[in-house]
PyMOL CGO cylinders between C-alpha atoms (Angstrom):
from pymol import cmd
from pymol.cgo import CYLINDER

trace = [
    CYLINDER, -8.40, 28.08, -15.51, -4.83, 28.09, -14.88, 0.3, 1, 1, 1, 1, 1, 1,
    CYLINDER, -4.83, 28.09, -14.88, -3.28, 25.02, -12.97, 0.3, 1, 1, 1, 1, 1, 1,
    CYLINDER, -3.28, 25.02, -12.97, -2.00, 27.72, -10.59, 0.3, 1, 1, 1, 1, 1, 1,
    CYLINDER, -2.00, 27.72, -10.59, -5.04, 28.87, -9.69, 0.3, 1, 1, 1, 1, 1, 1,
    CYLINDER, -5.04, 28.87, -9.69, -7.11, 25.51, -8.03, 0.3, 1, 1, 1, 1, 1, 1,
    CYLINDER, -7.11, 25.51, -8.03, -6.48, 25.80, -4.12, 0.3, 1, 1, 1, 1, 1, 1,
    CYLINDER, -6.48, 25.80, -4.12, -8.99, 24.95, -1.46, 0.3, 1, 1, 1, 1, 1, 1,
    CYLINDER, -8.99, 24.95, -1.46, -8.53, 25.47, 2.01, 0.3, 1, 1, 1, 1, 1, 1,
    CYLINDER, -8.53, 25.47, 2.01, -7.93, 22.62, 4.94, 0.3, 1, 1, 1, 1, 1, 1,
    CYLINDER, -7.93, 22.62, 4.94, -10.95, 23.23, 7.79, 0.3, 1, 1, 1, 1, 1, 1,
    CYLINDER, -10.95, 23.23, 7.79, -11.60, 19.94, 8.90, 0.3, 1, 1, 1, 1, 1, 1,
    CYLINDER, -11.60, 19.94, 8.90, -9.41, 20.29, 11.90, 0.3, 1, 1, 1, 1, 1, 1,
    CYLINDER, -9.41, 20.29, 11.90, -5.82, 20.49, 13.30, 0.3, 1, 1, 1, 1, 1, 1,
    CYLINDER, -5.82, 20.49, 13.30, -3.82, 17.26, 15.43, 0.3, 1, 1, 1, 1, 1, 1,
    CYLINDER, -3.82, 17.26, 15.43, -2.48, 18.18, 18.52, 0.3, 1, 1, 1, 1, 1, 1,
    CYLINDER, -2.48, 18.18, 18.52, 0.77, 16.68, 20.55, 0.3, 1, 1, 1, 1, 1, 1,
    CYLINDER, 0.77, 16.68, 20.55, -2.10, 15.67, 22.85, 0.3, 1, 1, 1, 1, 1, 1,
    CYLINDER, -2.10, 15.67, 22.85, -3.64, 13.98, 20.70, 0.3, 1, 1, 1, 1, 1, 1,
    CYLINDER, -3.64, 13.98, 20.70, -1.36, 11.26, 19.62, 0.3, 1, 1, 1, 1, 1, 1,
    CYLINDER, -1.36, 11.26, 19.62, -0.69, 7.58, 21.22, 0.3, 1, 1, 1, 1, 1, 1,
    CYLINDER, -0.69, 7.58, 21.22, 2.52, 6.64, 21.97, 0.3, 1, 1, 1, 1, 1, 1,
    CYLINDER, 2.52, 6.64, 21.97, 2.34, 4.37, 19.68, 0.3, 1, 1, 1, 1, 1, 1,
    CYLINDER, 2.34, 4.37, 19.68, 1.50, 4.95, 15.84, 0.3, 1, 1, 1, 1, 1, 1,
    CYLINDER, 1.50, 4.95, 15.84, -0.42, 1.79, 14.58, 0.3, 1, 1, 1, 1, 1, 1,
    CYLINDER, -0.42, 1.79, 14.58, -3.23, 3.23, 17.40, 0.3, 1, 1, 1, 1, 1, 1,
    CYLINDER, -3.23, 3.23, 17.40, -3.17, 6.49, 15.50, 0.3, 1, 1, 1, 1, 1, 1,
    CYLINDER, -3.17, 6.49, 15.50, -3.26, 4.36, 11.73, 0.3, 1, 1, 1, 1, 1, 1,
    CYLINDER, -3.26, 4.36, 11.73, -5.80, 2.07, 12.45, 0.3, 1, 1, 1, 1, 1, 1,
    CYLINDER, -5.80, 2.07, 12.45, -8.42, 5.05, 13.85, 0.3, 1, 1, 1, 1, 1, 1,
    CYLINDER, -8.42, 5.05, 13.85, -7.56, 6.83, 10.87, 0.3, 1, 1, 1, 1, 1, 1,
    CYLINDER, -7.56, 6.83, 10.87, -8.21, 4.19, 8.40, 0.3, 1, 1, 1, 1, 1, 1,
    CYLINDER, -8.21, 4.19, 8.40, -11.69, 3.01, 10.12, 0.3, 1, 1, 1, 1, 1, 1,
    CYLINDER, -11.69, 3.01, 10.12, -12.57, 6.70, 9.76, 0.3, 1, 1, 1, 1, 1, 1,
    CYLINDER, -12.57, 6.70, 9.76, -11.68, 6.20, 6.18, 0.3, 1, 1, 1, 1, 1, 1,
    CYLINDER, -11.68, 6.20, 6.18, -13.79, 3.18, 6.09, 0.3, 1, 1, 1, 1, 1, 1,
    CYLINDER, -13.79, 3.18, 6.09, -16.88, 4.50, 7.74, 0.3, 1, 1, 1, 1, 1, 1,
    CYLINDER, -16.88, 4.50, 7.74, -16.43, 8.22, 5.43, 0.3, 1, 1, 1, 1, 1, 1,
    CYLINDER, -16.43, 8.22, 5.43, -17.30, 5.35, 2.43, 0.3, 1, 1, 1, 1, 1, 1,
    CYLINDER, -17.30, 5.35, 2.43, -14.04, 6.57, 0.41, 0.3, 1, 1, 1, 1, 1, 1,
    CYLINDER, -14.04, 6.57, 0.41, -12.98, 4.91, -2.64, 0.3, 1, 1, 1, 1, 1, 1,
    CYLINDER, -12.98, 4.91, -2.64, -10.58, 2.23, -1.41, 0.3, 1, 1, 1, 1, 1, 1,
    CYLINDER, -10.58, 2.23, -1.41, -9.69, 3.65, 2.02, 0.3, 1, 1, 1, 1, 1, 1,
    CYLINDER, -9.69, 3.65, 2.02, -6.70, 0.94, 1.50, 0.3, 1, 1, 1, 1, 1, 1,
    CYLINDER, -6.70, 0.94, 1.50, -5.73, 1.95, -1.64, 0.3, 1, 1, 1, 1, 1, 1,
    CYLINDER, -5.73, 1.95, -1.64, -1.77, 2.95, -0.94, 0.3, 1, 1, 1, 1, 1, 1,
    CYLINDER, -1.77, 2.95, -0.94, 1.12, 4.22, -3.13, 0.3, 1, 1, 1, 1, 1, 1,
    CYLINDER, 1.12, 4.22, -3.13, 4.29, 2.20, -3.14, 0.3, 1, 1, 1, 1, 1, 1,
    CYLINDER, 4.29, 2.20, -3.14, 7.50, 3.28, -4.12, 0.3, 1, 1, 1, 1, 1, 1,
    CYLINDER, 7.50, 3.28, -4.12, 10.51, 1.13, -5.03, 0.3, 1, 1, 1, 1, 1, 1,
    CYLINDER, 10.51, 1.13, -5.03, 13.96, 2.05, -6.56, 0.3, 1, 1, 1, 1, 1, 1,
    CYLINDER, 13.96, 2.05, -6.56, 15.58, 0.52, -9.42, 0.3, 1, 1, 1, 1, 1, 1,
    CYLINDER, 15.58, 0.52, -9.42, 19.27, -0.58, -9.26, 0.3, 1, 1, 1, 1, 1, 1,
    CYLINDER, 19.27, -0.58, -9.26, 20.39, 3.45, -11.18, 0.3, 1, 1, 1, 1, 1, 1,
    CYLINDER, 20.39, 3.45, -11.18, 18.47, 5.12, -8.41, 0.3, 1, 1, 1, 1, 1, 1,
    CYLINDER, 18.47, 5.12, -8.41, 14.83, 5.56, -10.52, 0.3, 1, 1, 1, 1, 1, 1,
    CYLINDER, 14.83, 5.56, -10.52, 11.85, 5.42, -8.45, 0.3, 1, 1, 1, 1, 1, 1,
    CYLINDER, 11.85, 5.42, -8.45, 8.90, 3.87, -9.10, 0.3, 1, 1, 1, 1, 1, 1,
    CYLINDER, 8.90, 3.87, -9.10, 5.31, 4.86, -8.28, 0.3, 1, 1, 1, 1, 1, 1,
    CYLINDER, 5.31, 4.86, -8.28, 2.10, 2.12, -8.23, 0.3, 1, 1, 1, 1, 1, 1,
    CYLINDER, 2.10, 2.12, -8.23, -1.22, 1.78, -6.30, 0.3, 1, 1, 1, 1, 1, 1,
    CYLINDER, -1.22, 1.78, -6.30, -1.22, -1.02, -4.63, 0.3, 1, 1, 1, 1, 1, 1,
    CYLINDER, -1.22, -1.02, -4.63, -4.20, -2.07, -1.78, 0.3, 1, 1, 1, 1, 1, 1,
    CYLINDER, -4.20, -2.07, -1.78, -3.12, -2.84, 1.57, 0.3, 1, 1, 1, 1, 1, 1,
    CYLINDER, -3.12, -2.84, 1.57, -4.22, -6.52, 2.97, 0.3, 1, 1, 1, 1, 1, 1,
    CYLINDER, -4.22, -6.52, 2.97, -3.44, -6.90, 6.91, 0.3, 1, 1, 1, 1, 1, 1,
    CYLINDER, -3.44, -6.90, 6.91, -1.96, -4.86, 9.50, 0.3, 1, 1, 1, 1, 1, 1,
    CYLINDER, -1.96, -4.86, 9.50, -0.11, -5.33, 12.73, 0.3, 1, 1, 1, 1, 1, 1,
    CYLINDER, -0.11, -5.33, 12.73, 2.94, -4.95, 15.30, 0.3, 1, 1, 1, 1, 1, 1,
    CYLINDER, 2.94, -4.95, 15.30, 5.03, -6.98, 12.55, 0.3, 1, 1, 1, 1, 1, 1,
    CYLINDER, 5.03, -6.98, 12.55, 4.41, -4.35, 9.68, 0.3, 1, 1, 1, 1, 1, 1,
    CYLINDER, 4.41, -4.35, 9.68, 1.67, -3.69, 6.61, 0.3, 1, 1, 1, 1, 1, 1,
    CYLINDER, 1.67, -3.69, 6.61, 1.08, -6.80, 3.93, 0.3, 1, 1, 1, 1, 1, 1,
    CYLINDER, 1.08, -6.80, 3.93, 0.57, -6.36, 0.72, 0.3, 1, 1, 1, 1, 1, 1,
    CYLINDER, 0.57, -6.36, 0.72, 0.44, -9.18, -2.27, 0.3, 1, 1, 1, 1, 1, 1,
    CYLINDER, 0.44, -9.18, -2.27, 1.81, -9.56, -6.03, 0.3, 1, 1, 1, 1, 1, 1,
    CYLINDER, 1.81, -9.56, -6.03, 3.25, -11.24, -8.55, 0.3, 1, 1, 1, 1, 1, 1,
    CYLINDER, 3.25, -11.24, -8.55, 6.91, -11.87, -7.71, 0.3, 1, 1, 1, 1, 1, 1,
    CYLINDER, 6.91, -11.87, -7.71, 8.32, -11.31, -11.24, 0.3, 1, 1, 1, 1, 1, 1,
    CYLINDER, 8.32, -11.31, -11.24, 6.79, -7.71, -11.67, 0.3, 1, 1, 1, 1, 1, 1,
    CYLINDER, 6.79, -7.71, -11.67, 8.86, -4.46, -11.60, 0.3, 1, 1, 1, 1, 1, 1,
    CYLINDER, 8.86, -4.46, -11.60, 8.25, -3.98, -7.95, 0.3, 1, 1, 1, 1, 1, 1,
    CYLINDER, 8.25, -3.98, -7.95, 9.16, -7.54, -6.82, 0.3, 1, 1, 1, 1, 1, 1,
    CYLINDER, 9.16, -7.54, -6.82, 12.37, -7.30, -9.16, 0.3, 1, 1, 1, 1, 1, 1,
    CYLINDER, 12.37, -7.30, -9.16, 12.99, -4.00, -7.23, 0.3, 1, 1, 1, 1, 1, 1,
    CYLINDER, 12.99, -4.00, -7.23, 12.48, -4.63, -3.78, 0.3, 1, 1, 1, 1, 1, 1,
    CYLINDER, 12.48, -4.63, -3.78, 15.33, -7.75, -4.30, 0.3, 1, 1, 1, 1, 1, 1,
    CYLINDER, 15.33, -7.75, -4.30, 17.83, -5.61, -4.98, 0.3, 1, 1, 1, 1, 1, 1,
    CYLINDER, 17.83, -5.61, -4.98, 16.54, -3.20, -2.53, 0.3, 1, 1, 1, 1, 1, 1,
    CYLINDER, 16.54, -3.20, -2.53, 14.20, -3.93, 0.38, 0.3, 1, 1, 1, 1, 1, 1,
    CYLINDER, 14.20, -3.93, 0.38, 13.57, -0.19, 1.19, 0.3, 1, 1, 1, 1, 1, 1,
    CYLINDER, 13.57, -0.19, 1.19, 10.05, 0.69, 0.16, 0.3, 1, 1, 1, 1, 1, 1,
    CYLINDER, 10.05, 0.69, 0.16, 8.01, 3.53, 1.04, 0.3, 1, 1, 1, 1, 1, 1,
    CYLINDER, 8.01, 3.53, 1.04, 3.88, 3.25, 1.48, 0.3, 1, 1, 1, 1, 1, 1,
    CYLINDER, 3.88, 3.25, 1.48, 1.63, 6.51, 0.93, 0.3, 1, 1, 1, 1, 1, 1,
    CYLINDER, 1.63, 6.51, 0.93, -1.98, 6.62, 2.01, 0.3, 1, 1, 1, 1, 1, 1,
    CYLINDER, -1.98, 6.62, 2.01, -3.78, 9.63, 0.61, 0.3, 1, 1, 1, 1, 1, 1,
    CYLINDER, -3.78, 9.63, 0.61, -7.25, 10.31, 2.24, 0.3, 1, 1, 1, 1, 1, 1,
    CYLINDER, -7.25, 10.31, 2.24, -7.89, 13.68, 0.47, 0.3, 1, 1, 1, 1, 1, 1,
    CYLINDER, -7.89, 13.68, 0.47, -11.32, 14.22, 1.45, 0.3, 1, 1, 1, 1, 1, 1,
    CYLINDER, -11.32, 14.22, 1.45, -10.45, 13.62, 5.32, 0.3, 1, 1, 1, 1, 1, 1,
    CYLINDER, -10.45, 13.62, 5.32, -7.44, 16.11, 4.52, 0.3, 1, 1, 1, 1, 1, 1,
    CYLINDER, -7.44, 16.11, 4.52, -5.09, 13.35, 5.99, 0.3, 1, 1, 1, 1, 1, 1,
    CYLINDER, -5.09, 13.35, 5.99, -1.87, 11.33, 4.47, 0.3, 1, 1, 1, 1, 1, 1,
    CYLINDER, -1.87, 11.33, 4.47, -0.43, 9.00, 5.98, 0.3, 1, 1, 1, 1, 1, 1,
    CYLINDER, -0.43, 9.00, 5.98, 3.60, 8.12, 5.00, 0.3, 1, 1, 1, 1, 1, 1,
    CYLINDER, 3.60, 8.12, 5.00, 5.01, 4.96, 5.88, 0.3, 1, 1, 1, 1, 1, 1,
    CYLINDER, 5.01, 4.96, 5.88, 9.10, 3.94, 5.39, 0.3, 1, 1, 1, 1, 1, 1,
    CYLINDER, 9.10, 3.94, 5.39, 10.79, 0.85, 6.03, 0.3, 1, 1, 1, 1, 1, 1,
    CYLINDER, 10.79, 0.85, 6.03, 12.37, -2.33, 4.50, 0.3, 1, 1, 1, 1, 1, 1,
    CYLINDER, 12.37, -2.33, 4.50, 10.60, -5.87, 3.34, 0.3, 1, 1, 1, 1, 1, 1,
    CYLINDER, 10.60, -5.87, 3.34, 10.41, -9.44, 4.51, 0.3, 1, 1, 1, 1, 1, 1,
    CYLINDER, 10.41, -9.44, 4.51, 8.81, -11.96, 2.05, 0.3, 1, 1, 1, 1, 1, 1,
    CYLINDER, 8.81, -11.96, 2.05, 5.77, -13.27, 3.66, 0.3, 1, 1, 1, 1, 1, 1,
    CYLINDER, 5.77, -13.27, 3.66, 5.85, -17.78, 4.34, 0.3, 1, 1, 1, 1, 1, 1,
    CYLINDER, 5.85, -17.78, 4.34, 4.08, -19.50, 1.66, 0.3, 1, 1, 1, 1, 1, 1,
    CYLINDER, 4.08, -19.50, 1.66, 1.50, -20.67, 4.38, 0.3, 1, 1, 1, 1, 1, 1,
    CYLINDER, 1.50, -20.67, 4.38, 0.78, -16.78, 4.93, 0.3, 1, 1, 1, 1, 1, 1,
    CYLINDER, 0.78, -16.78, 4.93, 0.11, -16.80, 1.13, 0.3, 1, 1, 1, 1, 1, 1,
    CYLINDER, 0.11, -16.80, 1.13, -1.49, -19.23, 0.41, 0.3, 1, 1, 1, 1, 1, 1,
    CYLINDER, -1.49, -19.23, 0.41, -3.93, -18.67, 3.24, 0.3, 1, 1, 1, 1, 1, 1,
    CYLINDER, -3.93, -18.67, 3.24, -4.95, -15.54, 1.95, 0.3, 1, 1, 1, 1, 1, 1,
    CYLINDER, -4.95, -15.54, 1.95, -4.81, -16.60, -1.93, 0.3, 1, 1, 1, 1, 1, 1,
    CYLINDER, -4.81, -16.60, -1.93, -7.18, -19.25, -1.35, 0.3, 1, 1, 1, 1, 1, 1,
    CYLINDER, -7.18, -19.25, -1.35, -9.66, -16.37, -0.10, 0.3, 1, 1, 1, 1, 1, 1,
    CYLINDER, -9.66, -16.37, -0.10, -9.52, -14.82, -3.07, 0.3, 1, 1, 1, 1, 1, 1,
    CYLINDER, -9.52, -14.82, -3.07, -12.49, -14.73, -5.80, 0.3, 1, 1, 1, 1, 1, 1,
    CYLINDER, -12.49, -14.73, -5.80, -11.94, -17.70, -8.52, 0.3, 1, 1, 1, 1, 1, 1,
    CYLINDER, -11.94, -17.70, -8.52, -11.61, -14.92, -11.28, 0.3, 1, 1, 1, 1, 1, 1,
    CYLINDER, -11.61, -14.92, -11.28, -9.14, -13.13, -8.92, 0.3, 1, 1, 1, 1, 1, 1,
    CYLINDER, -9.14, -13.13, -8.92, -7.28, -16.32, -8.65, 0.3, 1, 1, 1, 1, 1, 1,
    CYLINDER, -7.28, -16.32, -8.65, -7.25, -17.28, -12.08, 0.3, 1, 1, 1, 1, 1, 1,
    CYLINDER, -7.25, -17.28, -12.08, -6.18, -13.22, -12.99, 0.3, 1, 1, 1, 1, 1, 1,
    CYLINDER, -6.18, -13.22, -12.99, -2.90, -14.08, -11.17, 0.3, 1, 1, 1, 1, 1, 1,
    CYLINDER, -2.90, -14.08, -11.17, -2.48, -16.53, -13.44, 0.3, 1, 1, 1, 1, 1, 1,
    CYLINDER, -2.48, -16.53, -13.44, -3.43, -15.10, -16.81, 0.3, 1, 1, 1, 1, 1, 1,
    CYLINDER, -3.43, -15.10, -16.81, -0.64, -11.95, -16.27, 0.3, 1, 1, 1, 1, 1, 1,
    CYLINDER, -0.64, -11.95, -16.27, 2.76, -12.35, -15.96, 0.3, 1, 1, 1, 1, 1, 1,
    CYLINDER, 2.76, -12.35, -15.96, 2.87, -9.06, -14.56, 0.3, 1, 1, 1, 1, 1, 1,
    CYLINDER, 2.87, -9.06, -14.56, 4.75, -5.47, -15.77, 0.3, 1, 1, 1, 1, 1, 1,
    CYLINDER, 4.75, -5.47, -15.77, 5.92, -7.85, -19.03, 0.3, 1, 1, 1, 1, 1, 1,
    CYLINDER, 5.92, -7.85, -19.03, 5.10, -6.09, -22.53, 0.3, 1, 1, 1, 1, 1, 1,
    CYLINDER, 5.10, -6.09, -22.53, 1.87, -7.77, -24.37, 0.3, 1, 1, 1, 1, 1, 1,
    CYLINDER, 1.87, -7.77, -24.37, 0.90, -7.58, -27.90, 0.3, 1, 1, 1, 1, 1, 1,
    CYLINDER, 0.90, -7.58, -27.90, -2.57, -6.77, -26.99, 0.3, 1, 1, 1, 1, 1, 1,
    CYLINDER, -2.57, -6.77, -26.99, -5.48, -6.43, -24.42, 0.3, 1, 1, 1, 1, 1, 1,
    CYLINDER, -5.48, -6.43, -24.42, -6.89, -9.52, -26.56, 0.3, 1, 1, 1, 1, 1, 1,
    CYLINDER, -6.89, -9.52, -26.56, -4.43, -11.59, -25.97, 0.3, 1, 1, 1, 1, 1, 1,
    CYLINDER, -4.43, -11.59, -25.97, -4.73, -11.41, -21.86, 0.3, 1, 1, 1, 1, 1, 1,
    CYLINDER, -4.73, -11.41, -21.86, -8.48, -11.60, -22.23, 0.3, 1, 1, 1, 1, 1, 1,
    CYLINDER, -8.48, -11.60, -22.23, -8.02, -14.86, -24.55, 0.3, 1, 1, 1, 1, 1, 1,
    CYLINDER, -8.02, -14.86, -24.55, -5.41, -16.15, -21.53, 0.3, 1, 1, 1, 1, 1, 1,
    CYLINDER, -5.41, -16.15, -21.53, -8.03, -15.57, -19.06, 0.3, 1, 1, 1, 1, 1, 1,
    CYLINDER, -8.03, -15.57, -19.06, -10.82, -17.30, -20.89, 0.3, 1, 1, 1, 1, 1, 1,
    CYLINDER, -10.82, -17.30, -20.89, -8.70, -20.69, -21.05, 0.3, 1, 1, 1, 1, 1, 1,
    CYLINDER, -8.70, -20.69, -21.05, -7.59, -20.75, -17.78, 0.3, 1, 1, 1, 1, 1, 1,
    CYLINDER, -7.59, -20.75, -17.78, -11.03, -20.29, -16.14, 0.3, 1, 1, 1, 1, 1, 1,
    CYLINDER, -11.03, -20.29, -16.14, -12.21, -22.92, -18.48, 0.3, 1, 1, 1, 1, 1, 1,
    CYLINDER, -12.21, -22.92, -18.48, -9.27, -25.12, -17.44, 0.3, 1, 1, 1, 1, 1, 1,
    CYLINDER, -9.27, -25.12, -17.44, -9.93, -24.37, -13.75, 0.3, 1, 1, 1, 1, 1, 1,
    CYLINDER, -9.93, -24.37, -13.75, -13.34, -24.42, -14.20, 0.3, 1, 1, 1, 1, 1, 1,
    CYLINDER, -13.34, -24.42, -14.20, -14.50, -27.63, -12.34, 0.3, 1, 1, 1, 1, 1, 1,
    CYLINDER, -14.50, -27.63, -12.34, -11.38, -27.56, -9.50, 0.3, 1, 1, 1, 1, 1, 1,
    CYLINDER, -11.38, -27.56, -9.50, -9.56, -25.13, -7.36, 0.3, 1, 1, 1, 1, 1, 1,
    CYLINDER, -9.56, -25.13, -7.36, -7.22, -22.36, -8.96, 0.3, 1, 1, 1, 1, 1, 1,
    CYLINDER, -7.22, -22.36, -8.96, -3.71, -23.57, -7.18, 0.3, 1, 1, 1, 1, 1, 1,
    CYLINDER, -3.71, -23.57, -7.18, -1.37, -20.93, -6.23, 0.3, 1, 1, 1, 1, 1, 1,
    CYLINDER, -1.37, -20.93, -6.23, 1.00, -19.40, -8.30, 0.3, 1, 1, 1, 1, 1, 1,
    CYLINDER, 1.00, -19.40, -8.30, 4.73, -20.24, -7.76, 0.3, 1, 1, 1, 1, 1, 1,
    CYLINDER, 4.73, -20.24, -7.76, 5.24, -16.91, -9.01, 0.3, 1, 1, 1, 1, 1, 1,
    CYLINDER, 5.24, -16.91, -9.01, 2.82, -15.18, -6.62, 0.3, 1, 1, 1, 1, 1, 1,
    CYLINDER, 2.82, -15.18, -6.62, 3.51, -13.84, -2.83, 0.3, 1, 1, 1, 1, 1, 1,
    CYLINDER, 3.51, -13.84, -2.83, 3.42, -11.05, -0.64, 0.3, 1, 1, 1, 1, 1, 1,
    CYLINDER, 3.42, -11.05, -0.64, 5.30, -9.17, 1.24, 0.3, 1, 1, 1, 1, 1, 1,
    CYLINDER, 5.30, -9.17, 1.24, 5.21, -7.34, 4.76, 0.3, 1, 1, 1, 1, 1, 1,
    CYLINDER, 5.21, -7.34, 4.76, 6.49, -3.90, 5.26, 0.3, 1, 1, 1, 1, 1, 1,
    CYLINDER, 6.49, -3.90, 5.26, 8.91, -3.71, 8.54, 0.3, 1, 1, 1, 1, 1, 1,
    CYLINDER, 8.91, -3.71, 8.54, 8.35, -0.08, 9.95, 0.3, 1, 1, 1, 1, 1, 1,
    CYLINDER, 8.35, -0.08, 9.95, 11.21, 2.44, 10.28, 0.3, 1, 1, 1, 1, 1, 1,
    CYLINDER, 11.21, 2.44, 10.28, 8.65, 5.63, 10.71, 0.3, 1, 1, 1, 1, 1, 1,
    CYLINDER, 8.65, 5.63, 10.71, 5.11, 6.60, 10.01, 0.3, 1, 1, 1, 1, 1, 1,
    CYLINDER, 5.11, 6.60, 10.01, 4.12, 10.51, 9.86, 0.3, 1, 1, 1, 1, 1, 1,
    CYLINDER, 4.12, 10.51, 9.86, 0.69, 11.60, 9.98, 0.3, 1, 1, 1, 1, 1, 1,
    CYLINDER, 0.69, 11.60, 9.98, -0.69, 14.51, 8.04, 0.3, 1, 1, 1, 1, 1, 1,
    CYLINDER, -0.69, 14.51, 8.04, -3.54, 16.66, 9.08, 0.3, 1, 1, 1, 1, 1, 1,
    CYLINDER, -3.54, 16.66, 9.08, -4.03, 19.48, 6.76, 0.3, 1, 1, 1, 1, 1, 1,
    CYLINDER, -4.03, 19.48, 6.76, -5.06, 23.00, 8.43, 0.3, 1, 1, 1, 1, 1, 1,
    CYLINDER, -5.06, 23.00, 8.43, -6.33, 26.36, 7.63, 0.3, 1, 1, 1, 1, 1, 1,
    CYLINDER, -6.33, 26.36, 7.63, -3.48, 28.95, 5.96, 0.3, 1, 1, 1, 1, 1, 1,
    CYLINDER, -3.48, 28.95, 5.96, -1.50, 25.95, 4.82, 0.3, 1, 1, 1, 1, 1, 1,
    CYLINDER, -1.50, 25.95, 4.82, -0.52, 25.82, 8.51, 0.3, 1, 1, 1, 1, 1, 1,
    CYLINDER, -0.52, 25.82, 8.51, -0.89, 21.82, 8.22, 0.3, 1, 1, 1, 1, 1, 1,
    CYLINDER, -0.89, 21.82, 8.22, -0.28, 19.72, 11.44, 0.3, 1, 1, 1, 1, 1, 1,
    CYLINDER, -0.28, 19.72, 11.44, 2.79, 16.95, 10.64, 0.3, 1, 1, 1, 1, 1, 1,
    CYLINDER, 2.79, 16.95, 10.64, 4.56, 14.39, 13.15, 0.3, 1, 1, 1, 1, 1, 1,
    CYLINDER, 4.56, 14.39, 13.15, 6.56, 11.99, 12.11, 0.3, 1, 1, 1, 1, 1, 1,
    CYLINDER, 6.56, 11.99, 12.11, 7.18, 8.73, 14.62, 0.3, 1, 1, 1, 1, 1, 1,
    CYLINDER, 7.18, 8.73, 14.62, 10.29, 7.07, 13.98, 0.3, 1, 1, 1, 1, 1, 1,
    CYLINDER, 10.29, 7.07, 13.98, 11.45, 3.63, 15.81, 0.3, 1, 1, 1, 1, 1, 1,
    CYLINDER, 11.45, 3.63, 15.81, 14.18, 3.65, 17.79, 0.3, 1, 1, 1, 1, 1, 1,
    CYLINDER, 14.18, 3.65, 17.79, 14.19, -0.16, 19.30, 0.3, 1, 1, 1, 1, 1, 1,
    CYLINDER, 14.19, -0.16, 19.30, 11.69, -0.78, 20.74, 0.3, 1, 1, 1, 1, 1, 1,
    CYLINDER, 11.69, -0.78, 20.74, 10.68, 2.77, 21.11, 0.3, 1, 1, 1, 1, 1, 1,
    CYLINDER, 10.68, 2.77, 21.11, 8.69, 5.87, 19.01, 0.3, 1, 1, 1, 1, 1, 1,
    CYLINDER, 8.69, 5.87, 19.01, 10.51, 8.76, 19.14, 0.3, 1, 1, 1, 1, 1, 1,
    CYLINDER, 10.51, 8.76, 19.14, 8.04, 11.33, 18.16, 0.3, 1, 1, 1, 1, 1, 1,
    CYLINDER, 8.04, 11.33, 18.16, 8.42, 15.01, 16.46, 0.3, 1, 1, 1, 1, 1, 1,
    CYLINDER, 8.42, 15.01, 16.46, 6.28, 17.42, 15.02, 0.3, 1, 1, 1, 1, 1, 1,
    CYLINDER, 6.28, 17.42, 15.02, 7.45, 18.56, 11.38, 0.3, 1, 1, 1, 1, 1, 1,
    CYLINDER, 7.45, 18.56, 11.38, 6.87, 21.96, 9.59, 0.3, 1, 1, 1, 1, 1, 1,
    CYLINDER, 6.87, 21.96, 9.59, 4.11, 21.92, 7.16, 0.3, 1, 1, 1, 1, 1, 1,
]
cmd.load_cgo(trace, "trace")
């Protein structure tokens, strides 16, 4: 079968004007319970892009931790690709794809380091082996082999075994500061349904986009 040739159609249903809250984070957080209850693979799974400093972007699944007024949190190391990134330039964007709902969801917007008590509050909920995997890889560097993170892991949990795993210095989060959100509802004919909300103060101004 040619590449060309897979297509499916979008029935599940259109999004009105009507439809929408003035205000987007109502519209995101039905969406992603819906998500939730549907039982998809990581409902919070998201794709974030960065930009290197000659203008390359950068793709990576990352899952998304909290949500709020103040923006979307997500954690890492702080010495990967992204981190290195996102210093040089805050703008990220954020890309939820819920294929079988027919829905995306595209975020923009710049990023704040989260306070090491917002960190470490939500490291310390972390599994052990979780912990003790931020530990074990110094993340996005090159590695001779799988072994040799496997052998890394193996004495740190032994060295942790008996107390708690203490936070990284080199591990954080961040929290995405919202410049616009647009909603994707796919629909029959490839007449999809798009509006974009897009923050003007204090405000959403809201449009609706061709598919």
């Amino acid at each position: 079968m040619e590449l060309s040739d897979i297509r499916r159609e979008y029935t599940r249903g259109g999004l009105r004007r009507d439809d929408l809250p003035e205000e987007p984070l109502r519209l995101f957080d039905k969406w992603l319970q819906q998500a939730v209850e549907a039982q998809l693979t990581d409902p919070t799974a998201m794709t974030v892009a960065t930009v290197d400093p000659q203008g390359q972007p950068y793709q990576r699944i990352v899952l998304l931790k909290h949500f709020d007024q103040n923006g979307f949190v997500f954690y890492t190391n702080l010495g990967s690709r992204k981190a290195a990134q996102l210093e040089e330039n805050p703008r990220i964007s954020l890309h939820f794809p819920w294929h079988p709902l027919e829905r995306q969801v595209h975020i923009t917007g710049e990023v704040e380091k989260l306070s090491k008590m917002e960190v470490m509050k939500y490291f310390s909920s972390r599994p052990k082996e979780s912990q003790i995997a931020a530990w074990a890889s110094k993340q996005s560097s090159r590695i001779s082999a799988r072994q040799a993170l496997e052998g890394k892991f193996m004495e740190l949990k032994q060295k942790f075994a008996k107390g708690e795993v203490p936070l990284p210095t080199f591990w954080g989060g961040y929290r995405v500061k919202v410049s616009s959100i647009e909603f994707w509802q796919g629909g029959a004919n490839r007449l999809h349904d798009r509006f974009l909300f897009t923050r003007e103060g204090e405000q959403w101004q809201i449009e609706r986009l061709a598919p």
